[in-house]
C-alpha positions as CSV (number, residue, x, y, z in Angstrom):
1,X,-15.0,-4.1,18.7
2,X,-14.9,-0.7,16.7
3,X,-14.4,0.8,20.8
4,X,-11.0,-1.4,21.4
5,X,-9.8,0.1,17.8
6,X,-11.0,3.2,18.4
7,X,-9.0,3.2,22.1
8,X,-6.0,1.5,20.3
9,X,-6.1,4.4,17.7
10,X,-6.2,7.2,20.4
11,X,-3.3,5.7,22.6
12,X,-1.1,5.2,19.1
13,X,-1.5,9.1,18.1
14,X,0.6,10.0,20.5
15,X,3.3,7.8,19.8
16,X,2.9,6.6,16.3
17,X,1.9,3.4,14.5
18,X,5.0,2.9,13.0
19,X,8.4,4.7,13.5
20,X,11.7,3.3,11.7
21,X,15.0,4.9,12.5
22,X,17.7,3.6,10.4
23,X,16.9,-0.2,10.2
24,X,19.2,-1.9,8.7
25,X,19.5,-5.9,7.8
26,X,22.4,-7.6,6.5
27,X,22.8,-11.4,5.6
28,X,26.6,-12.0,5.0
29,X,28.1,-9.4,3.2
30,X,24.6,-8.4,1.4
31,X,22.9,-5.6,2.7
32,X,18.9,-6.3,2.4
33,X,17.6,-3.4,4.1
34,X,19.9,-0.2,4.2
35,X,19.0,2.5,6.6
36,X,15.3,3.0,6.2
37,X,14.1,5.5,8.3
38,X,10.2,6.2,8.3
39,X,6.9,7.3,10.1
40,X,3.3,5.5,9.6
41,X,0.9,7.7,10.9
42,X,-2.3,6.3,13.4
43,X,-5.1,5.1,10.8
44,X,-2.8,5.7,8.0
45,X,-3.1,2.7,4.5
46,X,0.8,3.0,3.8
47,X,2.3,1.6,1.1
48,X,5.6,-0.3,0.4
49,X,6.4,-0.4,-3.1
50,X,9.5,-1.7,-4.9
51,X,10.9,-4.1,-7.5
52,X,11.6,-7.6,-6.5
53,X,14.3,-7.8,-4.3
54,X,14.1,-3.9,-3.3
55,X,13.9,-5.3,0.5
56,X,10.0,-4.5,0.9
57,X,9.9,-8.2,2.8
58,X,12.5,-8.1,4.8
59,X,11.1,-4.8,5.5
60,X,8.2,-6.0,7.2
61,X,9.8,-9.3,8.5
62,X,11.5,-6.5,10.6
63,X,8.7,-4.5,11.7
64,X,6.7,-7.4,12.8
65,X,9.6,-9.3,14.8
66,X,10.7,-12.4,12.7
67,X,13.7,-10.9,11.7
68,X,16.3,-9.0,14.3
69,X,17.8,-5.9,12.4
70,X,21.1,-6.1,12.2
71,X,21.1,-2.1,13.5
72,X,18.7,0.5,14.2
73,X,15.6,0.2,16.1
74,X,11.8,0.4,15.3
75,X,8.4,0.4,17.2
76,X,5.4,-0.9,16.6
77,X,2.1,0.9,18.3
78,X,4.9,2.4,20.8
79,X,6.7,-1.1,21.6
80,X,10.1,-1.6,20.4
81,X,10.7,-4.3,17.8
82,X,13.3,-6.2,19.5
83,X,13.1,-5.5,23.4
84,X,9.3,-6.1,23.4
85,X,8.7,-8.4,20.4
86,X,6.0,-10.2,22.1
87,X,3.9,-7.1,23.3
88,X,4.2,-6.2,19.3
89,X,3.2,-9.3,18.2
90,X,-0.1,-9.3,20.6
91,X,-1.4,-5.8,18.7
92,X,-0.3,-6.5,15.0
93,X,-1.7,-8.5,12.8
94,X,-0.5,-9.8,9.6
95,X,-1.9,-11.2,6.2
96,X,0.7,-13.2,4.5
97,X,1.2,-13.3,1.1
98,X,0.5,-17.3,1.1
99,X,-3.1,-18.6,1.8
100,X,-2.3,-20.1,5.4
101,X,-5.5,-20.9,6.2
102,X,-6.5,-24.7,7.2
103,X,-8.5,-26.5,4.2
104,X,-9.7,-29.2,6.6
105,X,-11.7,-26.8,8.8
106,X,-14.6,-24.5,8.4
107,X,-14.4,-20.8,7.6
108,X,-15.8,-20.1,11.5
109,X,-13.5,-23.1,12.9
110,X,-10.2,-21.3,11.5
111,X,-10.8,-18.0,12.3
112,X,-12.0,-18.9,15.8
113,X,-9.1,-21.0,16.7
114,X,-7.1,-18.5,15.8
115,X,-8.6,-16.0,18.8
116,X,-8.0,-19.2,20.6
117,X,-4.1,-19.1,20.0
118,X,-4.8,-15.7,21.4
119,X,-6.0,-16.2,24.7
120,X,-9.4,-14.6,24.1
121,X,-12.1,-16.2,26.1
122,X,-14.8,-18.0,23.6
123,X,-18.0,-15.7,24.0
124,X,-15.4,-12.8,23.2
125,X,-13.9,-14.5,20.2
126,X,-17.3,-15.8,18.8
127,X,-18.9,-12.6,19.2
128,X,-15.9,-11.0,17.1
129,X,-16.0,-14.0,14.9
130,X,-19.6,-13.6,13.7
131,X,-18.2,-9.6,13.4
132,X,-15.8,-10.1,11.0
133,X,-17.2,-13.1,8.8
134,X,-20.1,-10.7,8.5
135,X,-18.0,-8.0,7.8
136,X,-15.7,-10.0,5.2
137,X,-19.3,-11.1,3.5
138,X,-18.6,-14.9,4.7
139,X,-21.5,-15.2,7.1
140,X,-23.2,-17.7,5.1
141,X,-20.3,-19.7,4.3
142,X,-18.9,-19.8,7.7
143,X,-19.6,-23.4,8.2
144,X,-18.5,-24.5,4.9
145,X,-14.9,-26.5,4.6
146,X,-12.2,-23.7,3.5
147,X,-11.4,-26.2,0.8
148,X,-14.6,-25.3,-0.8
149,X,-13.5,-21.4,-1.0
150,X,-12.4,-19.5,-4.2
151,X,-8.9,-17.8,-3.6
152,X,-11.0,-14.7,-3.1
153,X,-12.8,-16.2,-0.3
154,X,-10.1,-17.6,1.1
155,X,-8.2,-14.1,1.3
156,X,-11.2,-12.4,2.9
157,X,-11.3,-15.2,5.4
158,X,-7.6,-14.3,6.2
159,X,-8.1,-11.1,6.9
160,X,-11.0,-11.7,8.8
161,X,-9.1,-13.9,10.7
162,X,-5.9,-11.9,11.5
163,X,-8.2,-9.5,13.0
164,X,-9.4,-11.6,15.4
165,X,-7.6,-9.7,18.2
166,X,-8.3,-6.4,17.5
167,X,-4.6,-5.6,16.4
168,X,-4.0,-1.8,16.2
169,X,-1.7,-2.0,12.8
170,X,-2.4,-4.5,10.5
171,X,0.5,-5.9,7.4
172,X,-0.4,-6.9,4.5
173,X,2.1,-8.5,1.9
174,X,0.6,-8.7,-1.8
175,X,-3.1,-9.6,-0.4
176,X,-4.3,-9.2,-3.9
177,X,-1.9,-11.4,-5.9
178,X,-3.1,-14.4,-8.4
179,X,-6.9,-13.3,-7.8
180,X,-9.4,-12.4,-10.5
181,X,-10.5,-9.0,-11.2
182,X,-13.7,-9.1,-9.2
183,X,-12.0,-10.8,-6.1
184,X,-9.1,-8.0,-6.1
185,X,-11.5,-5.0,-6.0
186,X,-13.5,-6.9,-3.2
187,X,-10.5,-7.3,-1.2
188,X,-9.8,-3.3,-2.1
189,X,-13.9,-2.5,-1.1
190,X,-13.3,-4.6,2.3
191,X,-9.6,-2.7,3.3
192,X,-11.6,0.7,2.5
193,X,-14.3,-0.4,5.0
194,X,-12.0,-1.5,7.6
195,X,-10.9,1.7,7.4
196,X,-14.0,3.7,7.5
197,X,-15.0,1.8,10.5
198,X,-12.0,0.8,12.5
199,X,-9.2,3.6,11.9
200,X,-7.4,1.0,11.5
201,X,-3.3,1.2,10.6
202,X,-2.3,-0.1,7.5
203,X,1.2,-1.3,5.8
204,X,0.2,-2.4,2.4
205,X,3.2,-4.5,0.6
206,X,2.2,-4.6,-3.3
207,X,3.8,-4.2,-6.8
208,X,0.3,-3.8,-8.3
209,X,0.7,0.6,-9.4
210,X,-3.4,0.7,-9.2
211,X,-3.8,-0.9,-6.1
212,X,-1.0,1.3,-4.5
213,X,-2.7,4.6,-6.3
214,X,-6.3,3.9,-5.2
215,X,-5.9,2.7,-1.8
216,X,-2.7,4.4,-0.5
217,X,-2.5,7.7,1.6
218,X,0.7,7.7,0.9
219,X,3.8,5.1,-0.6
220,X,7.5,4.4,-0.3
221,X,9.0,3.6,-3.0
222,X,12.0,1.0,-2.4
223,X,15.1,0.3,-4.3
224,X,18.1,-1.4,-3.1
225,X,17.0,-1.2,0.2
226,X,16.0,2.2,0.6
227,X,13.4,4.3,0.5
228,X,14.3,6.6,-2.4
229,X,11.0,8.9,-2.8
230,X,7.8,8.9,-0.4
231,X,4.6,10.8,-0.8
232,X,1.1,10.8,-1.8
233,X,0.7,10.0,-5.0
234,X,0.2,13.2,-5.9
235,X,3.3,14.6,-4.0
236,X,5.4,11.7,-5.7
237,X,4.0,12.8,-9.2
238,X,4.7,16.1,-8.3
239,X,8.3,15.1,-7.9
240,X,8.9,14.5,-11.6
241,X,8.9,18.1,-13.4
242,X,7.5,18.7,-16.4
243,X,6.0,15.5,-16.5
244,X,2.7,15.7,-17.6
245,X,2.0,16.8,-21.3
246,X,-0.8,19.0,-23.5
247,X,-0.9,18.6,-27.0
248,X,-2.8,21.5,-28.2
249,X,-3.9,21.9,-32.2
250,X,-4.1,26.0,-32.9
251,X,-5.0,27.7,-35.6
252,X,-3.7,31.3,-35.9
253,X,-0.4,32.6,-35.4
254,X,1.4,29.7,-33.3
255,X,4.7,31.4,-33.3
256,X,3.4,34.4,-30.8
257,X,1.3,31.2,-29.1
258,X,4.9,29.3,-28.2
259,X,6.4,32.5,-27.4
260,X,3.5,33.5,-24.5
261,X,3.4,29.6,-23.5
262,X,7.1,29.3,-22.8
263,X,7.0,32.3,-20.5
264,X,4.9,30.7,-18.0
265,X,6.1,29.3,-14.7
266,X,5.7,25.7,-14.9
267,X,5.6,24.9,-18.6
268,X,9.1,23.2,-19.3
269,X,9.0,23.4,-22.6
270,X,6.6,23.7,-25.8
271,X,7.6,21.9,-29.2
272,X,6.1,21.2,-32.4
273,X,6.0,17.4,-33.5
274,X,5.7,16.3,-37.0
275,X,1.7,16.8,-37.2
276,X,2.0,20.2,-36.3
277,X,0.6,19.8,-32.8
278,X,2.3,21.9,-30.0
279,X,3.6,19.4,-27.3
280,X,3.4,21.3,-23.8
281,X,5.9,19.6,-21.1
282,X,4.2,21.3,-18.1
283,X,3.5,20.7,-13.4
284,X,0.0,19.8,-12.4
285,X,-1.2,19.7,-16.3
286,X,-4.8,20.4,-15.1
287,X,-4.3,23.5,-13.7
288,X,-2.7,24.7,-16.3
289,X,-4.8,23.7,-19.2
290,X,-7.3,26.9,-18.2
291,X,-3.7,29.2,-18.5
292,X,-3.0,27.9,-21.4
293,X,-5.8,28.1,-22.9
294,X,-5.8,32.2,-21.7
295,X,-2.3,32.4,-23.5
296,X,-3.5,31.4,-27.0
297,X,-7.0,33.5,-26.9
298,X,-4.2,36.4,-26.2
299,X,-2.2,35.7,-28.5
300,X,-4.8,36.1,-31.1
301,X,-5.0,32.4,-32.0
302,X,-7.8,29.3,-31.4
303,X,-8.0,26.2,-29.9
304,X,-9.1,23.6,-32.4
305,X,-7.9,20.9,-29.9
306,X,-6.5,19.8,-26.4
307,X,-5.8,16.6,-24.7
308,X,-4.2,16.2,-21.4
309,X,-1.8,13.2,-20.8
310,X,-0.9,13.1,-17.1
311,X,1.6,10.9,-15.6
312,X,1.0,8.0,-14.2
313,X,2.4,6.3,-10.7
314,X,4.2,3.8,-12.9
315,X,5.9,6.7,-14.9
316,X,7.0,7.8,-11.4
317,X,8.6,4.6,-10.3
318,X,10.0,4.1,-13.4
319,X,11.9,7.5,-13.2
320,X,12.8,6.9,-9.5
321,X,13.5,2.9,-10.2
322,X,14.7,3.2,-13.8
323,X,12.6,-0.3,-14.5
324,X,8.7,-1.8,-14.5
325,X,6.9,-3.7,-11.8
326,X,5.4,-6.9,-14.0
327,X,2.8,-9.3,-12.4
328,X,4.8,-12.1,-11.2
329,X,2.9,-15.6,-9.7
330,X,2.4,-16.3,-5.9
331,X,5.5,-18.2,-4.4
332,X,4.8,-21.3,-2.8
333,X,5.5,-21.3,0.9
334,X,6.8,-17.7,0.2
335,X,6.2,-14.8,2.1
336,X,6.2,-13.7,5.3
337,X,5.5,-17.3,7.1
338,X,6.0,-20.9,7.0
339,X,3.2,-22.2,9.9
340,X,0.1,-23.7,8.8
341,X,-2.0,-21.0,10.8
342,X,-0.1,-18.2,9.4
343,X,1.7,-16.0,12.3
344,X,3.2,-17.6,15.4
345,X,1.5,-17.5,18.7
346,X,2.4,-14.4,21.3
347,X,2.7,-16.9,23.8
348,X,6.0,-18.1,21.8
349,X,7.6,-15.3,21.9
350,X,7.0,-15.2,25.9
């Protein structure tokens, strides 16, 4: 199976995983989605990150065919959204943000009528079957009723099962929500493997800022339906001058210190607050904490303490966004789909 993703992978380099060009989706007189334009590269994890009702969802709904944009176009793994919806639909796969999966049926029972729905012949899907419950760490509950699974069970089954078919891009919309701490990072350790081992494409919907940092090459943020900054996390954080902050105790002359500090190129600004430390607003605060340190041996004084505060992804959406993300609870029958098996057949869309 790593062979079809790894010949998947090569044919979407030279067209792209994903390309958007001004998608837009209206309902009525509200405008959802409002001229997002973007590029997921081949074996890229992308991120989607917004408030609620920034148009992340509708977003997606576009990208994999249940919704019709209202104008622009998009394709998917080289196939347009619209004009070939049912080629897209055979090489996506998508991991709603509901548990779809069938309570009354094994673990092996849902994800292999699910290679069922997609026309793969039964050694092929039972070979890929025993794959991907193996890889997902479900091997020995595979003939267990799915009613018996924890939530994070449950979620690895899902994505084990929505890779049945060897899809080329892969959507996920808030996999990790409503599960413990130790189900969350095994969801995070089993994306990083598919990764590792598949080159898999990616499009990660979250609002969790430590789940986007650690397991996103790169995030859009998304406001009012548009993408209003997009980076690594780095380059996002770099976005936001003067940002990250030193606070430095001296002792020795601190006038001369200030002075030489607030001649440097990307040092903002230096204060004093009411303890007498000297508050350094300051680019890429680790780099400059050696410089800084070189400016107050020179300026004949000593460092009795330092402390670096950088800024976090949440201090970036918060400038771009001007509000917090907060943990909100699973919708019921929310998300991307309403079918009890998760994503329709291609064959309907024939």
């Amino acid at each position: 199976m790593s062979a079809e993703f790894a010949n998947g992978r090569a044919a979407d380099a030279a067209r792209g995983a994903i390309k958007a060009h001004d998608l837009v989706k209206r309902f009525g007189e509200f405008t959802a989605v409002d001229g997002v334009s973007l590029e997921v590269r081949p074996g890229e994890l992308f991120g989607l990150l917004g408030p609620n009702g920034a148009g992340k969802t509708t977003l997606t709904r576009m990208l994999t065919t249940l919704l019709a944009p209202t104008s622009g176009s998009a394709l998917v793994a080289g196939f347009d959204i619209v004009r070939e919806s049912a080629q897209v639909r055979e090489v996506i796969g998508v991991i709603p943000q509901a548990l779809t999966s069938d309570l009354d049926l094994t673990g092996w029972e849902n994800v292999d009528i699910y290679g069922e729905f997609y026309g793969l012949a039964r050694r092929v899907r039972r070979e890929r079957a025993r794959h991907l419950l193996q890889m997902v760490g479900l091997s020995e509950r595979a003939n267990d009723l799915v009613g018996t699974y924890s939530g994070g069970m449950r979620r690895r089954l899902e994505i084990a099962r929505g890779l049945i078919h060897s899809p080329r891009v892969l959507f996920l919309d808030e996999p990790t929500i409503g599960l413990d701490p130790q189900s969350r990072r095994a969801v995070w350790e089993l994306l990083r493997q598919l990764r590792s081992e598949t080159g898999l494409t990616i499009s990660l919907t979250t609002h969790y800022m430590d789940e986007a940092e650690t397991l996103c090459d790169r995030i859009a943020i998304v406001d009012g339906g548009k993408i209003i900054a997009l980076g690594t996390p780095s380059e996002l954080k770099a976005m936001v001058k003067g940002s990250d902050r030193i606070e430095l105790e001296i002792s020795g002359d601190d006038t001369l210190t200030i002075e030489r500090l607030r001649a440097q190129p990307d040092i903002h600004d230096v204060t004093r607050d009411s303890t007498g430390l000297l508050i350094i607003s300051c680019d890429d605060g680790a780099r400059m904490v050696p410089r800084v340190m070189d400016q107050v041996e020179s300026a004949g004084a000593r460092i009795t303490s330092i402390r670096l505060e950088r800024i976090s992804l949440e201090d970036v959406f918060i400038r771009f966004t001007g509000r917090r993300l907060r943990d909100e609870p699973a919708r019921k029958g929310g998300g991307f789909f309403s079918l009890n098996m998760g994503m329709p057949r291609p064959s309907d869309m024939k």
